[in-house]
C-alpha positions as CSV (number, residue, x, y, z in Angstrom):
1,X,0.0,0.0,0.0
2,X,2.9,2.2,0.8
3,X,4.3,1.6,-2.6
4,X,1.5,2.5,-4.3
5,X,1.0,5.6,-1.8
6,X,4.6,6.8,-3.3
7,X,4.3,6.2,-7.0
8,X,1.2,7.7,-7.0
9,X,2.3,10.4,-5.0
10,X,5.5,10.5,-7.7
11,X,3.3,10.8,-10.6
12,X,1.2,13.0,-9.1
13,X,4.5,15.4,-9.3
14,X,5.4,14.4,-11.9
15,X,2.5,15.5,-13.5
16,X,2.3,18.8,-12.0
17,X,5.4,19.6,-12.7
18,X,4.9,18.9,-16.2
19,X,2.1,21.2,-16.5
20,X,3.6,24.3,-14.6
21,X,7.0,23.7,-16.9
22,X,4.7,23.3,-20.3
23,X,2.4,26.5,-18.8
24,X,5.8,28.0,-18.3
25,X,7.4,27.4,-21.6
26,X,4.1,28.4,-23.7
27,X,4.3,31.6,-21.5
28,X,7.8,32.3,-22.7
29,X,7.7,31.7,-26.2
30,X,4.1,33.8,-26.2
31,X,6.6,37.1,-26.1
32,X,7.4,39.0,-28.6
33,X,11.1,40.9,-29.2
34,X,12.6,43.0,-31.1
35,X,15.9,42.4,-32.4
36,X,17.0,45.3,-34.0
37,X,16.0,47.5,-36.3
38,X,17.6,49.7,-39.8
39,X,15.7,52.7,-40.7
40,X,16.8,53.8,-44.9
41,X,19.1,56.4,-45.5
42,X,18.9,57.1,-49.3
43,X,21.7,58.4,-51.1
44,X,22.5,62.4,-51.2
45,X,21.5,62.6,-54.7
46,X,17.8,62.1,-54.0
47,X,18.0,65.1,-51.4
48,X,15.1,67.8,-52.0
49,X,16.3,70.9,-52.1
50,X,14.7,74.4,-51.9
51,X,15.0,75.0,-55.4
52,X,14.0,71.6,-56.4
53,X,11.2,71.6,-54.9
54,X,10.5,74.9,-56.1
55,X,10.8,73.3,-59.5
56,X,8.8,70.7,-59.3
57,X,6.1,73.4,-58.4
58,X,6.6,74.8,-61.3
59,X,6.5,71.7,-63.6
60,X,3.0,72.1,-63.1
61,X,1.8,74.3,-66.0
62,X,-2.0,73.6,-64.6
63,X,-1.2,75.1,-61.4
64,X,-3.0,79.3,-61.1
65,X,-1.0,81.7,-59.0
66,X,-3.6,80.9,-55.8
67,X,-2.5,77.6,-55.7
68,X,1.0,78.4,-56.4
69,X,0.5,80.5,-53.4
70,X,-1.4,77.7,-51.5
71,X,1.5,74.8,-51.8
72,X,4.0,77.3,-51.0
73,X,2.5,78.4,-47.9
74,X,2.1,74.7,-47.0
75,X,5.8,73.8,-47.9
76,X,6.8,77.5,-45.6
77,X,4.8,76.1,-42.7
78,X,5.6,71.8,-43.4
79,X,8.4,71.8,-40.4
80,X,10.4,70.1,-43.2
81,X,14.0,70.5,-44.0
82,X,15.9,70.4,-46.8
83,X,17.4,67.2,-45.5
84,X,14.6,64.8,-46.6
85,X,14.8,62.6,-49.3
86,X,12.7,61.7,-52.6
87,X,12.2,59.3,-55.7
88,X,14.8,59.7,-58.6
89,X,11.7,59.8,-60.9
90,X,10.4,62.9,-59.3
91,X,14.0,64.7,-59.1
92,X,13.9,63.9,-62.8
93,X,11.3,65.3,-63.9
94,X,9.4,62.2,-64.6
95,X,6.5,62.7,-61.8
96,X,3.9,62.9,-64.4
97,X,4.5,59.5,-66.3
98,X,6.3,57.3,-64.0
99,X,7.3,54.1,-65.5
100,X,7.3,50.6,-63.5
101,X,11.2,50.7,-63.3
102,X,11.4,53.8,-61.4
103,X,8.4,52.4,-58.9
104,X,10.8,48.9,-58.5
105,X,13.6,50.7,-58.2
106,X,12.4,53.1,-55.5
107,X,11.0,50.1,-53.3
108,X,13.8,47.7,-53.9
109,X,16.5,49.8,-53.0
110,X,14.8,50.4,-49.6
111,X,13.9,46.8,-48.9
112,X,17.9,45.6,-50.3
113,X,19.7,47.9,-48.3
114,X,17.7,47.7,-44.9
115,X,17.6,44.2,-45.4
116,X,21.4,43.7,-46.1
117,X,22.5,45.7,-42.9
118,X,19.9,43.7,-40.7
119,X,20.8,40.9,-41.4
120,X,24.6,41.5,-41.5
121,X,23.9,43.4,-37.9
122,X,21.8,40.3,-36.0
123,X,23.8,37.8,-37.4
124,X,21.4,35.9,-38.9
125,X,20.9,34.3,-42.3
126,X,17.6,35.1,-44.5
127,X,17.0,31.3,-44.6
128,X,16.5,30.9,-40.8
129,X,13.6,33.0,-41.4
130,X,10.3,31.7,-40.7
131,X,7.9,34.4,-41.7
132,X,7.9,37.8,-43.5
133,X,5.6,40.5,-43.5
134,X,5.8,43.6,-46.1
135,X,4.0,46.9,-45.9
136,X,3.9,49.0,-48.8
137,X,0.1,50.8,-48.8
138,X,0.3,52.0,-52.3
139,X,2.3,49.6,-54.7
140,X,1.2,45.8,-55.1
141,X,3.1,44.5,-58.0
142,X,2.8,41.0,-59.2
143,X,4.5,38.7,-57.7
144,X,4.3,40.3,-55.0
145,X,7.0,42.2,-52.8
146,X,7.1,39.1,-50.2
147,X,8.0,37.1,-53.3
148,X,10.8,39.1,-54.3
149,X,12.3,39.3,-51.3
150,X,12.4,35.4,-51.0
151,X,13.7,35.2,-54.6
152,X,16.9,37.6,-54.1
153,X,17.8,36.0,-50.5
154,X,17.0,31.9,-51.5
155,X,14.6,31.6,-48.4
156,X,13.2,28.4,-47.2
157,X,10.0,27.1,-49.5
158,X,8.0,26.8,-45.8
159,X,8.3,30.4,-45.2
160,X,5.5,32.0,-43.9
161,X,4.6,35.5,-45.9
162,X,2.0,38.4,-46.1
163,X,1.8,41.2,-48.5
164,X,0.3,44.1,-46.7
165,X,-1.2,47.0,-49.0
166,X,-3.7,50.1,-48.1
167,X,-3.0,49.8,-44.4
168,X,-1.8,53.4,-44.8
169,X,0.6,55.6,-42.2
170,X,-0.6,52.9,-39.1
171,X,0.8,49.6,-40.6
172,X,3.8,49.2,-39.0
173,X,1.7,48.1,-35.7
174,X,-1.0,46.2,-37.6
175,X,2.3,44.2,-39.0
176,X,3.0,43.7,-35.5
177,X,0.3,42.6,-34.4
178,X,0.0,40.0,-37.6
179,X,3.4,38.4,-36.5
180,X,2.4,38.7,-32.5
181,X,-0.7,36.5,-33.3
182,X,1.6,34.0,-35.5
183,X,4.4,33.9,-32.2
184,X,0.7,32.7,-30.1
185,X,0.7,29.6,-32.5
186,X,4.9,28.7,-33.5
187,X,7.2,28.7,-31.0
188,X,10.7,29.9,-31.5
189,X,9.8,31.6,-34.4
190,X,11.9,34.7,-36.4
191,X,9.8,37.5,-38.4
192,X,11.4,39.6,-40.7
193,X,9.2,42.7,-41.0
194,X,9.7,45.7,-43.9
195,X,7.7,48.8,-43.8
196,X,7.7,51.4,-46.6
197,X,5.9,53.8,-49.2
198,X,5.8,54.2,-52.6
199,X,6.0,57.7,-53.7
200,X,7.0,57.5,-57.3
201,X,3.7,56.2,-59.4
202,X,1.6,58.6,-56.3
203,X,2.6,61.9,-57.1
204,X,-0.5,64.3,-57.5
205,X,0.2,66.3,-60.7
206,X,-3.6,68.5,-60.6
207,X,-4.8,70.7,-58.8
208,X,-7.6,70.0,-56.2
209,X,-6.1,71.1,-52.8
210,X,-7.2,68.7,-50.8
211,X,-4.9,66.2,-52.9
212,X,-1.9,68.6,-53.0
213,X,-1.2,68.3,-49.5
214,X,0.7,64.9,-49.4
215,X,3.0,66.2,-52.2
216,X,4.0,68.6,-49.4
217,X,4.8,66.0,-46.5
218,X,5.6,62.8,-47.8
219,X,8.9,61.7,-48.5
220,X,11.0,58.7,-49.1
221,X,12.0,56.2,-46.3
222,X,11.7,52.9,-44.8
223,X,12.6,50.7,-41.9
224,X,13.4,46.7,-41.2
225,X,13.2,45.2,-38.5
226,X,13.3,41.7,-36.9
227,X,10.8,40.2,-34.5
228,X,11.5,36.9,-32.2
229,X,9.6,34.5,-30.0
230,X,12.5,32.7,-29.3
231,X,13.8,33.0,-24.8
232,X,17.0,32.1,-26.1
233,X,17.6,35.3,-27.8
234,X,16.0,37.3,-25.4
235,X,19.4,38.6,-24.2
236,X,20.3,39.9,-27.7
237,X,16.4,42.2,-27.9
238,X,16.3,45.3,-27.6
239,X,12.8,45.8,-26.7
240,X,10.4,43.3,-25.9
241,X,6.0,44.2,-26.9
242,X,4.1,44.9,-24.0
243,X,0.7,45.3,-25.4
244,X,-1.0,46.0,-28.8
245,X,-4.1,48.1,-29.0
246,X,-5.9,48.5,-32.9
247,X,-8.9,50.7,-33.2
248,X,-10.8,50.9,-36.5
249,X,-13.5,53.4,-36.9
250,X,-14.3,52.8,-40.8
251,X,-18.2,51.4,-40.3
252,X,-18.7,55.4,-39.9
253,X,-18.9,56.7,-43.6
254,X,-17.1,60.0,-42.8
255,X,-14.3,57.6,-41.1
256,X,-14.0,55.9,-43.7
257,X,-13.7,58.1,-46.6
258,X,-11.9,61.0,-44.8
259,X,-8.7,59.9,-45.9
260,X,-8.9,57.9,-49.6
261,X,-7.1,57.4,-53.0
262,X,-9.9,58.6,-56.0
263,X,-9.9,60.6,-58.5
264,X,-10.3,64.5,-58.9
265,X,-12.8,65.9,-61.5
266,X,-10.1,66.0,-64.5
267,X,-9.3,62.0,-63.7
268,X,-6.1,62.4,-62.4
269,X,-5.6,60.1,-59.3
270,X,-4.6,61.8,-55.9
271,X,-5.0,61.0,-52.0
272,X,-7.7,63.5,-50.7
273,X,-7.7,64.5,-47.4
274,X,-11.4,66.0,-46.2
275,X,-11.8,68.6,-44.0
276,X,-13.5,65.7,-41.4
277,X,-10.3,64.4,-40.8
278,X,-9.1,66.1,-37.4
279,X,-12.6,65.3,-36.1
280,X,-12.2,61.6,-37.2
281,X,-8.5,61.6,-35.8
282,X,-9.6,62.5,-32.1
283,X,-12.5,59.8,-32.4
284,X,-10.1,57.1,-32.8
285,X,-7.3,58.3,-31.3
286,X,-10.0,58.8,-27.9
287,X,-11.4,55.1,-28.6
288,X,-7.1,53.9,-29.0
289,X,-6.7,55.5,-25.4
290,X,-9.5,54.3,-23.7
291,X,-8.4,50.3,-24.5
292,X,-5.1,51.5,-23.6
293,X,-5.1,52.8,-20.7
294,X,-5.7,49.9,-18.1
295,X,-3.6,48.3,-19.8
296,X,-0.4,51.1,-19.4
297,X,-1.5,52.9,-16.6
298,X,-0.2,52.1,-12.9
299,X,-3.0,51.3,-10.3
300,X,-3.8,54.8,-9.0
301,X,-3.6,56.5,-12.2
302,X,-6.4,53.8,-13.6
303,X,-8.6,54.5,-10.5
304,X,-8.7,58.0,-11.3
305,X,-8.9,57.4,-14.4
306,X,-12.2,55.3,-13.9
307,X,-13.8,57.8,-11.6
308,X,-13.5,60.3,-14.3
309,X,-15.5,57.9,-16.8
310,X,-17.7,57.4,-14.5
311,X,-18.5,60.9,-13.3
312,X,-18.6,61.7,-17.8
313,X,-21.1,59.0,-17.5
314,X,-23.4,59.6,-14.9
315,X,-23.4,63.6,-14.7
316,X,-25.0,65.6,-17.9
317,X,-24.8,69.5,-16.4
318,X,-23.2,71.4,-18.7
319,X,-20.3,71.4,-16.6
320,X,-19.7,67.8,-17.2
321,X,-19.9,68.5,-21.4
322,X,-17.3,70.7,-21.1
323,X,-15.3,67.9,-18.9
324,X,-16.3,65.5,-21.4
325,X,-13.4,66.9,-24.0
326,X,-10.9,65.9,-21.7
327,X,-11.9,62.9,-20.3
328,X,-9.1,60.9,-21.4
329,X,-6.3,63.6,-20.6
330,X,-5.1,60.7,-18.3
331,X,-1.5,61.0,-16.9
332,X,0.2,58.7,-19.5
333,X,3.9,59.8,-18.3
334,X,2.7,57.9,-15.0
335,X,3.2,54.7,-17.3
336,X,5.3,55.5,-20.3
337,X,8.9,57.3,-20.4
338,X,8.8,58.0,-23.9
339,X,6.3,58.4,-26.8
340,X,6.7,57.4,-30.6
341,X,4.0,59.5,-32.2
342,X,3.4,59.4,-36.3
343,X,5.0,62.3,-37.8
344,X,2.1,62.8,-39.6
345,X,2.2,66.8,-40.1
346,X,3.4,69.8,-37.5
347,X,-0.5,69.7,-36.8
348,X,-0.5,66.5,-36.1
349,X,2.1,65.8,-33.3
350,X,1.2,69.1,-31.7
351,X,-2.9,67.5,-31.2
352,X,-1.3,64.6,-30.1
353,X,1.3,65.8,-27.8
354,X,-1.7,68.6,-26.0
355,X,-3.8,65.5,-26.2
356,X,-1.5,63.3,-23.9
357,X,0.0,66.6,-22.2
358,X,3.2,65.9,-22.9
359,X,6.1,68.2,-23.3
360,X,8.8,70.1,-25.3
361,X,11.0,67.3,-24.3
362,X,8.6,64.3,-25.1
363,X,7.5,65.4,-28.5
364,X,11.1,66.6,-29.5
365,X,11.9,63.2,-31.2
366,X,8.8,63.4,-33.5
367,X,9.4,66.9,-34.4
368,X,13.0,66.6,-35.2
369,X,12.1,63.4,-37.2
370,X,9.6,65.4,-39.6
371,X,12.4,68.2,-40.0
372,X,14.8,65.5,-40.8
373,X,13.0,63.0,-42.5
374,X,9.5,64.2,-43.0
375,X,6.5,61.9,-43.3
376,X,7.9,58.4,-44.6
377,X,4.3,56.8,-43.4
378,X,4.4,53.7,-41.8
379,X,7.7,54.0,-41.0
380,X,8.1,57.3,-39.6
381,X,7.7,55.4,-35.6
382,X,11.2,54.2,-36.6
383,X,12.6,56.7,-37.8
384,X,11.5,58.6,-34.0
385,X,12.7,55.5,-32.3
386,X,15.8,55.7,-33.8
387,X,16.3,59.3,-32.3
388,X,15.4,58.4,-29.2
389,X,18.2,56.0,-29.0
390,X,20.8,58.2,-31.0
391,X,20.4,60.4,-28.1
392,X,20.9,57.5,-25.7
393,X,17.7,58.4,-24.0
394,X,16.3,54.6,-23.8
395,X,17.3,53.3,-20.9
396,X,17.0,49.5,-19.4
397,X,13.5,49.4,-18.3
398,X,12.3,52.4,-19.8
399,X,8.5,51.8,-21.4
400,X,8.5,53.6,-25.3
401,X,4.6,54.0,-26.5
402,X,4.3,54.0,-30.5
403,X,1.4,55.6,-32.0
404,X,0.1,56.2,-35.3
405,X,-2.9,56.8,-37.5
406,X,-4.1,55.9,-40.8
407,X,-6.4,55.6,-43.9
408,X,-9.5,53.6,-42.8
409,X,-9.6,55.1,-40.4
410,X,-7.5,53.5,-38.1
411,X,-5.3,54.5,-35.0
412,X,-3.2,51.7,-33.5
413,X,-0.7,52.1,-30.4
414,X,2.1,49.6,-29.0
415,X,4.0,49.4,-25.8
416,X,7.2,48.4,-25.7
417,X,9.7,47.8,-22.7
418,X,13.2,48.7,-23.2
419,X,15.8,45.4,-22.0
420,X,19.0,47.2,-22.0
421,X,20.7,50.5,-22.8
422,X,20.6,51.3,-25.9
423,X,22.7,53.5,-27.7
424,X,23.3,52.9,-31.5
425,X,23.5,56.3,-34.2
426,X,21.3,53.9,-37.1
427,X,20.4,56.5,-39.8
428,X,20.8,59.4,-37.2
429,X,24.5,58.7,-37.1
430,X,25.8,61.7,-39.3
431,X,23.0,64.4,-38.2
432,X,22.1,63.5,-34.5
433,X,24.8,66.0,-33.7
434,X,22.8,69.1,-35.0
435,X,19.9,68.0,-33.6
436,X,17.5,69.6,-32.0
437,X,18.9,73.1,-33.9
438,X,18.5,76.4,-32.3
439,X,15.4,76.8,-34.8
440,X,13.4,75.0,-36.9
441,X,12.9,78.3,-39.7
442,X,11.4,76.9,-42.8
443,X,14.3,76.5,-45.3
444,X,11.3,78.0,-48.2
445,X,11.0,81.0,-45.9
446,X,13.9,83.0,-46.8
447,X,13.0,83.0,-50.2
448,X,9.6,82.2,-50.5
449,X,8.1,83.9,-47.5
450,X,6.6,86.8,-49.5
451,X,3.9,84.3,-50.0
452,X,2.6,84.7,-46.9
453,X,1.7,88.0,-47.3
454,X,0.0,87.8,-50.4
């Protein structure tokens, strides 16, 4: 009886060991972690200048003198440098007739060189790779990108890939977010992820206003970056994903077509902006906070933070309707040291930075990434990272929030925690030294600011 007291006692622990050890090791390979990361530096040649820019105005024989004045008094007031970058077609002069060359070229030399340095950085061959994700909203060539890349570095025939397309200035977390759900299923896993734009065959040559705009803020760029399951490389991460929050408002009609690719009245294709957009943007970006909070914020922050909803809920004195506005101006510096936000326009990170009540300080990075950079969409959150750490401000343990917005409409956040010091120059390298500059002054000002008074 004794005996069979023992070995029953044996498997019993036996048992429960297993289950805590396999509860355990499902636990660990359920994170996510980043690698590393190589945000695009395109050559000097493709720099837009001033007078380039100016030029390419000017190529424009459709364009009156009010919307001459318009785009320039856009351009004056961008927050853009003369540092940022473009497509060869453009600097050309080919902007009106792209061919499908200059649209390969442009993405492939993004996706080559990021791709070469990443893996030539972690170490790791392209045919260890098990999946790979591309985002690139507004070019969908057949084969596809994800095909291309698997072509040029031999990966494995089981590879696991997605062509993203459409998913606009937020895609970088909805890629994310794809390969977070596949590290739930495959343990030990690698993801290569690369996040671009295509500018080249999307340059708006009429002259509907609402269209003009991107012409004025988006510019070339890119980013690649490598994603792990894997505990064992844990102590090579950088960062490792705290939580994920999507919110997709596009069942509303305004939502959704606030922000779309048509065309104007002469058929020439553009991406309008509507004058709904801001409204639209604080809907989502509201309905983004709201799932994020409890899940950022420390316990007495989110008990304050639940009163408040509570009192917008149950009081309706006009007191309370002004209140309701700020309802989620929740302290989110009580959670998160620093904050990736979309450098989607000056406008834009200045609403989100009052929105959050951040400061000079927290908002710098995104503001000297549009000077620098300007909008490279999807992968602009890099490009801000990548400041962060040029100026060694990401320290071990330090919590870095990403947010961005796009088409849809869609605003989409990630947490991330910070596993060690980090302190590498990336594309910042050569410029991080002259940043932030005494002033930001408009490059176009000096000699385009007559403009403004006309």
């Amino acid at each position: 009886m004794e005996l069979l007291w023992m070995i029953a006692t044996v498997l019993f622990l036996y048992s429960s060991l297993s289950f805590l050890w396999k509860a355990f090791d499902c636990r660990r390979n359920q994170n996510c972690y980043l690698l590393d990361y190589v945000c695009y530096k395109p050559s000097d040649d493709r720099k837009l200048s001033t007078e380039l820019c100016s030029d390419v105005i000017k190529r424009n024989k459709r364009l009156s003198m009010p919307d001459y004045k318009f785009l320039l008094k856009v351009v004056v007031n961008s927050g853009i440098s003369e540092e940022t970058y473009g497509p060869r077609s453009i600097i050309e002069g080919r902007e009106e007739s792209p061919t499908l060359d200059d649209c390969d070229d442009e993405v492939d030399d993004c996706m080559h060189s990021t791709l070469d340095e990443l893996f030539h950085r972690t170490g790791i061959s392209p045919g260890d790779v098990d999946v790979l994700v591309v985002n690139i909203s507004m070019f969908a060539p057949a084969p596809s990108l994800t095909s291309r890349i698997v072509n040029r570095y031999k990966m494995r025939e089981d590879v696991k890939t997605f062509n993203l397309s459409g998913m606009g200035c937020s895609a970088s977390p909805i890629a994310i977010d794809l390969v977070n759900n596949v590290f739930e299923t495959r343990k030990r896993t690698l993801a290569v992820v690369i996040t671009s734009e295509s500018i080249a065959p999307n340059w708006y040559c009429g002259t509907d206003k609402s269209m003009m705009l991107g012409n004025c803020l988006f510019r070339s760029g890119g980013c690649s970056f490598m994603l792990t399951n894997d505990p064992s490389l844990k102590h090579r991460a950088k960062m490792r994903l705290k939580c994920l929050v999507r919110a997709h408002s596009g069942a509303n009609d305004d939502a959704y077509s606030c922000a779309m690719q048509n065309e104007d009245t002469d058929g020439r294709v553009g991406f309008h902006l509507s004058k709904s957009l801001p409204k639209v943007a604080v809907r989502a970006f509201t309905e983004n906070l709201q799932a994020l909070a409890p899940k950022v914020l420390p316990v007495g922050e989110l008990a304050l933070y639940v009163i408040r909803g509570l009192r917008h809920r149950l009081r309706r004195s006009k007191e309370t309707k002004a209140y309701a506005g700020t309802a989620v101006r929740v302290n989110f510096k009580s959670g998160v040291e620093h904050f990736c936000l979309h450098t989607g326009g000056a406008a834009v990170i200045d609403a989100v930075g009052s929105a959050l009540g951040l400061n000079k300080y927290d908002v710098e990075p995104a503001r000297m990434t549009l000077h620098r950079w300007g909008n490279t969409s999807a992968s602009s959150l890099w490009y801000v990272l990548g400041y962060m750490e040029a100026k060694k401000r990401l320290r071990r343990k330090d919590r870095v929030l990403m947010l961005s917005f796009g088409a849809g409409f869609k605003c989409n956040s990630c947490l991330w925690e910070v596993l060690r010091d980090l302190e590498d120059g990336g594309a910042w390298e050569d410029s991080i030294q002259a940043y932030p500059p005494q002033s930001l002054v408009n490059p176009f000002m000096d000699k385009f600011g007559w403009v403004n008074e006309a």
